[in-house]
C-alpha positions in Angstrom: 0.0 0.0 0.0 1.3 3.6 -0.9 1.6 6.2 1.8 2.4 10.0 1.6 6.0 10.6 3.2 6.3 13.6 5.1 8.0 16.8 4.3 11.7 16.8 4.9 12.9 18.6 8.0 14.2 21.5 8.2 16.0 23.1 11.0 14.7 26.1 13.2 18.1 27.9 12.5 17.4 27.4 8.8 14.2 28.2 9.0 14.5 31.4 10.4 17.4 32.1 7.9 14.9 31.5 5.4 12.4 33.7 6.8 15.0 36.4 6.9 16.1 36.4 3.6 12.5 36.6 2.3 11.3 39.5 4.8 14.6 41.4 3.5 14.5 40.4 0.2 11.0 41.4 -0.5 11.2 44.4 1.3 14.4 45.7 -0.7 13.2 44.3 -4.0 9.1 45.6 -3.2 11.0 48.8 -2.4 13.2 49.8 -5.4 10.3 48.4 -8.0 8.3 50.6 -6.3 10.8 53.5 -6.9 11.4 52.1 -10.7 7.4 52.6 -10.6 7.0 56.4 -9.5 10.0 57.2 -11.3 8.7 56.2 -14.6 5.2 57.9 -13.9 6.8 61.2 -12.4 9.3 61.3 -15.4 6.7 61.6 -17.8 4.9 64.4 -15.7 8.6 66.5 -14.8 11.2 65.2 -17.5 13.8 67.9 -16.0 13.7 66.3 -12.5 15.3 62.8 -13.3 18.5 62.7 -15.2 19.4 61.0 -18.4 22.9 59.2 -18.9 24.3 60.1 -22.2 27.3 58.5 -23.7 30.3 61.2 -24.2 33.7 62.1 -25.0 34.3 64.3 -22.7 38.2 65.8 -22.5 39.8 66.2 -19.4 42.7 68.5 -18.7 45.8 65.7 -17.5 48.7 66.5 -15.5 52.4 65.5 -16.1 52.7 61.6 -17.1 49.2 61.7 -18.4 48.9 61.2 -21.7 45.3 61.2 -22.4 41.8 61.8 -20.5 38.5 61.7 -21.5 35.3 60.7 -20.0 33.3 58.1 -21.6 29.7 59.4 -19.9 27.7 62.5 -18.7 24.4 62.8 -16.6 22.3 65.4 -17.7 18.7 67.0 -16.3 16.9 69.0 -19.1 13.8 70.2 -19.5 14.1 70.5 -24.1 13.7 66.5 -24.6 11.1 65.3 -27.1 8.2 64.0 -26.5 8.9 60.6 -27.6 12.1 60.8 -25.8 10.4 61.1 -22.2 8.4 58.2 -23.1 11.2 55.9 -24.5 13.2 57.1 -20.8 10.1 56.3 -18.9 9.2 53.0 -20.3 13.2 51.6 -19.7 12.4 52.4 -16.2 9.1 50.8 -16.0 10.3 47.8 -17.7 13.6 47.2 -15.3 10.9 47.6 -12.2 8.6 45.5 -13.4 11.4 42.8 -13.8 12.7 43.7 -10.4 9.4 43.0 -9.2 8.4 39.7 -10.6 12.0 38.3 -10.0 11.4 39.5 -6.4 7.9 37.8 -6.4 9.3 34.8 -8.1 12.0 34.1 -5.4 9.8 34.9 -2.4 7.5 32.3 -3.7 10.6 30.0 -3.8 11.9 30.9 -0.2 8.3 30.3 1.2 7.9 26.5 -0.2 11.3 25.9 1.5 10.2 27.5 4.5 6.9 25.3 4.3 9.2 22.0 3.3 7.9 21.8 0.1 10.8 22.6 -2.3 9.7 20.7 -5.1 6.4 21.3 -6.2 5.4 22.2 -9.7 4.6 25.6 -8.3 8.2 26.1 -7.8 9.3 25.3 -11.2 6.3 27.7 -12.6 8.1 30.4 -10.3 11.6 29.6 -11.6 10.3 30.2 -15.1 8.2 33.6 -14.6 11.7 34.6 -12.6 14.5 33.3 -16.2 11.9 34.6 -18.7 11.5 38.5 -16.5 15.2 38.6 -16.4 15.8 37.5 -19.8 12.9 39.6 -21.6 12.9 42.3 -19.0 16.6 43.0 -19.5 16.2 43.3 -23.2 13.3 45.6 -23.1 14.3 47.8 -20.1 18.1 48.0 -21.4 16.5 48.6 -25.1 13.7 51.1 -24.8 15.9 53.0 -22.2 19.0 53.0 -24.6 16.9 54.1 -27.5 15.7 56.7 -25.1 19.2 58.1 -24.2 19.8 58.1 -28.2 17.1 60.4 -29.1 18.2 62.2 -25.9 21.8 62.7 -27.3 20.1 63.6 -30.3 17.8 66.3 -29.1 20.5 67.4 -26.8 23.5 67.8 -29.5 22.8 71.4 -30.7 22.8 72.5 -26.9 26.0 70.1 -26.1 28.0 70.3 -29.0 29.7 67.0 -30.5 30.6 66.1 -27.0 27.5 63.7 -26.7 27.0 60.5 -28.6 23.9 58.8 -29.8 24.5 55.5 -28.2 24.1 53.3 -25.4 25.5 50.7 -22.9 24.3 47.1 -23.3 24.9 44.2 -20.6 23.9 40.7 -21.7 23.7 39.6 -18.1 20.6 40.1 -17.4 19.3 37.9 -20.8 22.6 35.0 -19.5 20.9 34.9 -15.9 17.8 34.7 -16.8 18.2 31.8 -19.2 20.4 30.0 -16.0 17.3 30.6 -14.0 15.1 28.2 -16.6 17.3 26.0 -16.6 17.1 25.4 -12.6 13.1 25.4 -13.6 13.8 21.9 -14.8 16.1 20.9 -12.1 12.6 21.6 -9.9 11.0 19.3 -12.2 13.3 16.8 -12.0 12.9 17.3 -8.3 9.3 17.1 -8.2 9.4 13.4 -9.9 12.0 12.4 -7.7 10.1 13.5 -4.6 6.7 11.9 -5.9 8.4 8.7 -6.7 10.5 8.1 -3.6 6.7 9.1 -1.6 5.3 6.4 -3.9 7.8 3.7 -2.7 7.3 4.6 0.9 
C-alpha cells in the first residue's frame, strides 16, 4: 500500500534564515520596483527632474605623465527633450521595475515553499520560469527602450552640447545570461518534483 511521506525537515536555525532572507529580500526588491514605478510615472509628468545618462567624450585636462583623459559618460537633467524621448526614458524604467518586481515575487515564492518544506512542487518550477523569462525579456526591453531613449536624448541634446554627446548606449547581456540560467534550474525543480513523488510512492 502507498503512503504520503512527510515533508523533509528543516532546522529552526534554517528556517528562520529563510524567513529572513525573504522579509529582506521582498522588502528591498518591493522597495526599489516601487521607486522604478514612481519614477517612470513622475518622469513623464517632470522630464527635468530625473537625469538622463548620455554616452560622451568628454576631455579632461591631464597632469604631467598623463597622456590622455576623456570621460566616456555624462548625466544630464533638461527640461528640451522630445516628447517621444520622455516616453522611450520612462518605459526603460518601468520595464527594469517591473522585472525587479516579478524576480522578487518569483523568489519569495521559492523561499516560502522551502520555508513550508515543500521545495519541489510544480509551483516552484512555474516560479523559476516567470523569474528566467522576466530577467531575460525584462533585461532586453528595459536596457533597449531606455537605450533608444538616451539616443534620441543625445540627439535632441546635441545642438545645446555640442559633439561632446553620442547617440549611443550601454548594453549588458547579463541580465538575458541569468535569466536563461534561471530556466534551466526550472527543470532541475521538475526533476525534483518526480523524484520526490516517486521516492513518496515507494514509501
Amino acid at each position: 500500500m502507498e503512503t504520503t511521506s512527510a515533508p523533509a525537515e528543516v532546522s529552526r536555525v534554517d528556517r528562520v534564515a529563510i524567513w529572513l532572507i525573504l522579509a529582506i529580500g521582498a522588502l528591498g526588491g518591493g522597495f526599489i520596483a516601487g521607486l522604478g514605478f514612481v519614477t517612470a510615472v513622475f518622469r513623464i509628468l517632470d522630464p527635468a527632474r530625473y537625469p538622463v545618462s548620455l554616452l560622451a567624450d568628454v576631455p579632461v585636462d591631464g597632469g604631467p605623465g598623463i597622456v590622455q583623459v576623456h570621460g566616456d559618460s555624462i548625466v544630464v537633467n533638461a527640461d528640451g527633450l522630445a516628447p517621444g524621448t520622455v516616453w522611450a526614458l520612462a518605459a526603460g524604467d518601468f520595464f527594469e521595475a517591473l522585472t525587479i518586481a516579478l524576480v522578487t515575487a518569483s523568489f519569495a515564492y521559492v523561499l516560502w515553499r522551502v520555508a513550508q518544506r515543500r521545495p519541489f512542487h510544480r509551483t516552484v518550477q512555474a516560479a523559476a520560469l516567470v523569474a528566467g523569462f522576466s530577467l531575460a525579456l525584462g533585461g532586453i526591453l528595459s536596457q533597449g527602450i531606455g537605450g533608444l531613449g538616451q539616443m534620441m536624448a543625445a540627439t535632441d541634446l546635441e545642438p545645446t552640447l555640442g559633439d561632446i554627446v553620442m547617440p549611443g548606449f550601454l548594453f549588458t547581456p547579463t541580465p538575458f545570461v541569468v535569466g536563461f540560467g534561471v530556466m534551466a534550474l526550472a527543470y532541475v525543480f521538475r526533476t525534483g518534483t518526480r523524484l520526490q513523488r516517486e521516492t513518496e510512492g515507494l514509501v
